[in-house]
Every structure is written in structure tokens, then in C-alpha cells.
N, C-alpha and C positions, 0 to 999 in steps of 0.2 A: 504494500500500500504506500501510499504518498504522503508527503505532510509537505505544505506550502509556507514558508517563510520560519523566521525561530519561535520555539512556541515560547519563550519565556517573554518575548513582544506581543505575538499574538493574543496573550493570557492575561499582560501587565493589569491589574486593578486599575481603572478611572475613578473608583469612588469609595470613600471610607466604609460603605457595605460591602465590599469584596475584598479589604485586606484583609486577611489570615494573621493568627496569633499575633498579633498588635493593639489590644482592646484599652492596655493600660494609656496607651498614647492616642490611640482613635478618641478617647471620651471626654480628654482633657483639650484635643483639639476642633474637636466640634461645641463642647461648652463654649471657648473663647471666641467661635467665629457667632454661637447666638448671642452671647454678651458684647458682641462687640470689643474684645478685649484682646485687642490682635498686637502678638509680641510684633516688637520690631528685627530683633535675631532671636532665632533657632538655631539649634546645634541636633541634628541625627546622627546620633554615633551606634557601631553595630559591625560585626561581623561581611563583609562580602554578599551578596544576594540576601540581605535579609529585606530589601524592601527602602532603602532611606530617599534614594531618588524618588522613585514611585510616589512613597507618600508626600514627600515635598511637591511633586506636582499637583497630585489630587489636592493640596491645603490650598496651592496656588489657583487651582481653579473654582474650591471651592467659596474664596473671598473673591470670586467674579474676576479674576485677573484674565484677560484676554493675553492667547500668542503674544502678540506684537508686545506685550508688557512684561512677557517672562523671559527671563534673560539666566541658561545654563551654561557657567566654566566649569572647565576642567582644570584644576589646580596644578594638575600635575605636568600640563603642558603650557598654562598662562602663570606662571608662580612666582615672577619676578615682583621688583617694586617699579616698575614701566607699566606694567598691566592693572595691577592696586591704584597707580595715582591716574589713568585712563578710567575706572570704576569710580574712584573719589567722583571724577569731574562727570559723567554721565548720570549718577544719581542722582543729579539737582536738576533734571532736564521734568518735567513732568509728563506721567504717563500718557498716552495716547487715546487708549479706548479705556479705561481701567479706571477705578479708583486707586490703584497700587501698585506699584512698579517690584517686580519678584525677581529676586538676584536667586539662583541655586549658585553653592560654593562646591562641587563636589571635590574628594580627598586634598580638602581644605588643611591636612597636615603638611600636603606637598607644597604650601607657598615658602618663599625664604625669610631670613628673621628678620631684613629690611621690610618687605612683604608682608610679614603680619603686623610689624608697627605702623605700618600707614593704614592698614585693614581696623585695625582697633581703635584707630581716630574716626573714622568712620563710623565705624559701631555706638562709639558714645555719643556722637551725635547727628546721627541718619534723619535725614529728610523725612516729614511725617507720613510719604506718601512711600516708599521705601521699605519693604521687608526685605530682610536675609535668610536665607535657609542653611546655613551651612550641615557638609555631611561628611562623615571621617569614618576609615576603618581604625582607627587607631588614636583615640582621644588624649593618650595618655602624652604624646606630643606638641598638645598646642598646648601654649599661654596659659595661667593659669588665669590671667585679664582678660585674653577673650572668653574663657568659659564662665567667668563673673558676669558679663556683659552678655549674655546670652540665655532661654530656656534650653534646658539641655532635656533631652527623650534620648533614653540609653533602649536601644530595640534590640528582641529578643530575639534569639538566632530560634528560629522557629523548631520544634519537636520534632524527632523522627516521624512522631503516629499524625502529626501533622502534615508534615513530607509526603509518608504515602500515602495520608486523605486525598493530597491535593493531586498525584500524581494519577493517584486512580481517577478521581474526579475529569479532570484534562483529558486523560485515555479515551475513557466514555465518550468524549466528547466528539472526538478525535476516531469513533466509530472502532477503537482499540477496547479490550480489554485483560487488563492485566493482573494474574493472580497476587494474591494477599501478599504471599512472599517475595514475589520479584518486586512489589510496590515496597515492602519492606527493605528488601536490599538496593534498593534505588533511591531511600529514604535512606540508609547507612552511609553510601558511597557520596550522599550529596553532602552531608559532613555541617548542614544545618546551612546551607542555602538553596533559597527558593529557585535563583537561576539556575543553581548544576544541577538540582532535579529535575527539572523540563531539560536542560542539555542534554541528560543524560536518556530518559524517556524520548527524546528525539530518535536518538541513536538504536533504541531497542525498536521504536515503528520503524524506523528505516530496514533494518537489517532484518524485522521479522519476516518470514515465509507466508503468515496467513494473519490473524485480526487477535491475537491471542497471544500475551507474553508470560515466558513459565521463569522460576526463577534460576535454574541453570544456562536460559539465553540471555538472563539479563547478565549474570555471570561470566560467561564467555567474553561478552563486548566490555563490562568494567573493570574485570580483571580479578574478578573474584572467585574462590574458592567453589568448585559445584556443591551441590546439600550432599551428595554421598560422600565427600571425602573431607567435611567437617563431619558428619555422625560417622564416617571411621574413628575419625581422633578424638573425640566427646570420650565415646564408647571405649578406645583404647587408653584415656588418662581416666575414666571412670574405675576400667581393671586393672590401672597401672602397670599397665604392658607397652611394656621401654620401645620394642623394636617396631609393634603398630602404631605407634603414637609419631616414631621418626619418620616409619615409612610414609604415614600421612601426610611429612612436613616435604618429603621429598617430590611426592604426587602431585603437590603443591606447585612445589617449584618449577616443576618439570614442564606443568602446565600456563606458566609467563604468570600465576597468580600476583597480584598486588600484595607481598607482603605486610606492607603497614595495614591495608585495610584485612587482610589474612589475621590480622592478629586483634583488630579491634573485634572485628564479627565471632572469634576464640573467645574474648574476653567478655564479649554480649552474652557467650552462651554459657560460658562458668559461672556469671553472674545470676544470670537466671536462675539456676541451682541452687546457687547459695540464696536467693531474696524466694524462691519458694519454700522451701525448709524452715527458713526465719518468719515469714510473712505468708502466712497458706490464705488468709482470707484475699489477699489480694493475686488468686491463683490467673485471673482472667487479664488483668494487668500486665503482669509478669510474662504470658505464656503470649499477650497478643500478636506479638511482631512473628513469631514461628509458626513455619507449617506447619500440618495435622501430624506428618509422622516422627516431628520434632520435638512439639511438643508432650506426645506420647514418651518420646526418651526423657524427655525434661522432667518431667512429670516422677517419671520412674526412678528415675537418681534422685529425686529429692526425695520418695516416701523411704527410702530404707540410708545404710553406711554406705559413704561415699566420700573420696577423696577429693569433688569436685568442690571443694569448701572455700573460705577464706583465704585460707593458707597459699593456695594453690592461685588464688588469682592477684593474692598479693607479690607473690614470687611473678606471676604471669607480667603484672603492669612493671615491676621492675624493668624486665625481659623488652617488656613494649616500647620505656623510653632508651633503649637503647638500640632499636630496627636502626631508625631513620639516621644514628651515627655510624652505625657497622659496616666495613668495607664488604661484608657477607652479612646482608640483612639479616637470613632467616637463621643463623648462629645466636641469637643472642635466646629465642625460642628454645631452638635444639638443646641449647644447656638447661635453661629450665628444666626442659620435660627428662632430661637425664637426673636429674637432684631431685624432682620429686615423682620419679617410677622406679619400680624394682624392675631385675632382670628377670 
């Protein structure tokens, strides 16, 4: 089948009724556009795809700001103090069709420190017809004078069970449909952005044979592990069998799997284990991101002994930060599962 243009454009929200997990900043931004209490700078800070553009548009449109009065940089490529004192002087110009003239600043971290001092004169005393939206992946580098000078909304990198609502939802839409689990591991690999989930769902319609995606073809194209040779290795550090547990890591490799994500999606499933065993009322929780015949294993190491405990994924996360430095990523694994299985 076909898919026409990127979906994460095709899909973008126009209006604070169709952002996704962002309620805590949708409520406080709709309260101030009916009170009439419209900040003069914002600051959207957030992880990558969580939405900060998007919503700066929608606020922009939703205070009546026509095109011709919305005005998007890219910091990253305008971020001198040449392009800051060109902003100073067009500010005072009055809007066109608009009661407000809409500056987006996006990774407003990339201006320079000439660049943010001229930006901050600005800010304290903006034209009344002048909003700023600024938006950063990384807040922790601006001023601490411009985040005074500004409301700040910290967005929340949206939920896995969110991810694969949404993914599934767009599928459907999209005349796709995609099982629980491949929308789950599509929801994994997107790492808690809303764009690499539709990029990544792109890539599974493009490359499917028929209207229907399983979680082993979503596997193939992200680079993740298939469901039989995570329940080999489950089932082989469940029994603590040294040599099935390597040979799983080997299967692994053998197969181009994404390591880092090979070990987060390990570490999803020990945890599981252990937060069933601890937490049984919350078995439906716990068990939702896995398939039927996984969560039947899950299920079953948690009701009896099992070495799939704390222990094991405390040792596991050590293991984990140590993939993305290893000259042989899936070593730092392999010793794990050697320290805690017998021969």
C-alpha cells in the first residue's frame, strides 16, 4: 500500500482538542487566551517530537494570529547577534491582519551569548502587540534571565501506551492495521516522541506486503529483536541457563538487532516480572504492552521462584549504561548474564 507525504505532517494537531498527553499545559493555555491574559514570552521546553512547535502554532492561531503575522526561526541557523538586532527592529513594525504579531524561537538554546543578551532586552520590554514563543530541547542552557522573563511549560515526552494509542489510531486511519504488539514496539523504539512514531509507522506501511503489521515486521525494519528470541532469553535467565541465554545474545547479533534498544525491550521484560510479583492488582497494567503468548510467560514467572527479580535487573541496567560506551556493544550484556547464571 501507499502512504502520501510524512505522516507526522499529515497528522500534526491544528487544535488544543487533538494534542495528546499535554492536558497540564493545554488548560492553562486556553484559561489565558479566555481571560484575556496572554503572556508576552513562553518558553516550551521538552524532549524532541514531543509537540513544542505544534503547540506554539495552534496558541498562535488560537489568539487569531493570521500567517502573515507568524513569524518561525530556527535558532540554530539565525543565532547570531545580526539576526537578534534585525528581530529587535521588526517587532515594532505593527501586525498586518492580526491583533499580535507571533515570533516562534525554535532551539532557542542555539543563539550565541551576544544573541541572547540582545534577545533579553527584548523580552523585558516587547511591544504590546508582540508575543514570543520560545522552544528548546534543552532548557538547562539558556539564561537563567531569560527563563525569569518568560512562562515556562516543561512538556511531557508522551507514554509508551500513548505512542501506541496514537500509532494505532493513524494506522486505522491510514486503512493499516497494526497488532497491539508491533504498536507497542513502535511505541518502544520511538523513545517518547510523537515524530519517530509516525516515522517509524511510515516505514512498517511502506514495507508491508498486505494492510496488516505483526510485531516481528515491525522488528525487522527497527532493528529489533523478533518475540521468539526475546522468550528464548526470558525463559533461559528464568532457568538460569548460561549457554541459552548467550546463544540468544548471539541470535541477536547475528540478526543486525539494535542493541541499545535489544536491551531496553530485556529490561521492559524483567521489569515486568518483578512489578507483577510486587504489584499483582495492577496485573493488567503491567502485562498491557505484551503479546498474548508473553504475557502468558510473564504471568508464569511471576506466580512461582524466579530469578527474574530485582537483583537481576539491577545488574541488567548497570550492563545497559554501559552498551552505548562498549567498543563490542552486546559485551557488557554477555557478562551480566554470565555473573548471574549457572553453568
Amino acid at each position: 500500500m501507499s502512504v502520501t507525504g510524512a505522516l507526522y505532517q499529515k497528522y500534526r494537531p491544528h487544535s488544543f482538542a487533538k494534542v495528546r498527553d499535554q492536558d497540564h499545559i493545554v488548560a492553562v493555555l486556553e484559561g489565558a487566551i479566555k481571560k484575556g491574559h496572554i503572556p508576552h514570552a513562553m518558553l516550551f521546553s521538552g524532549t524532541r517530537g514531543t509537540g513544542k512547535t505544534t503547540l506554539a502554532r495552534i496558541f498562535a492561531k488560537a489568539i487569531g494570529t493570521k500567517d502573515l503575522d507568524l513569524y518561525e526561526i530556527d535558532a540554530a541557523s539565525n543565532r547570531g547577534i545580526d539576526d537578534i538586532r534585525e528581530l529587535k527592529e521588526a517587532v515594532h513594525t505593527l501586525p498586518y491582519e492580526s491583533d499580535h504579531k507571533v515570533y516562534i524561537i525554535d532551539e532557542v538554546h542555539m543563539l550565541t551569548k551576544e544573541a541572547f543578551n540582545a534577545l533579553l532586552k527584548t523580552l523585558e520590554e516587547p511591544p504590546s502587540h508582540v508575543v514570543f514563543i520560545l522552544a528548546t530541547t534543552e532548557e538547562e542552557k539558556l539564561l537563567d534571565t531569560i527563563l525569569s522573563r518568560c512562562q515556562v511549560f516543561r512538556m511531557h515526552s508522551p507514554s509508551r501506551s500513548v505512542l501506541a494509542e496514537t500509532v494505532t489510531d493513524i494506522a486505522e486511519q491510514e486503512g493499516f492495521r497494526l497488532n497491539p504488539d508491533a504498536a507497542d514496539l513502535i511505541a518502544v523504539a520511538a523513545d517518547g516522541s510523537f515524530r519517530d512514531a509516525l516515522g517509524v509507522m511510515q516505514k512498517v506501511i511502506m514495507a508491508s506486503g498486505d494492510t496488516i503489521g505483526d510485531a516481528d515486521e515491525v522488528a525487522a525494519i527497527i532493528g529489533a529483536p523478533k518475540s521468539s528470541i526475546m522468550m528464548q532469553l526470558i525463559d533461559a535467565l528464568h532457568n538460569k541457563k548460561r549457554t541459552e541465554a548467550l546463544e540468544s545474545i548471539q541470535q541477536a547479533v547475528e540478526s543486525n538487532v539494535d542493541i541499545k534498544l535489544f536491551v531496553r525491550l530485556l529490561l521492559d521484560h524483567v521489569r515486568a516480572v518483578m512489578l507483577l510479583r510486587n504489584l499483582p492488582a495492577k496485573k493488567e497494567d503491567i502485562l498491557s504492552a505484551f503479546g498474548t503468548d508473553m504475557r502468558d510467560k510473564i504471568e508464569g514467572y511471576a506466580g512461582g521462584a524466579t530469578p527474574l527479580n530485582s537483583h537481576l535487573l539491577l545488574r541488567l541496567l548497570q550492563a545497559a549504561d554501559l552498551v552505548s560506551r562498549s567498543p563490542i556493544p552486546q559485551a557488557p550484556i554477555e557478562i551480566a548474564i554470565i555473573e548471574m547464571t549457572e553453568e
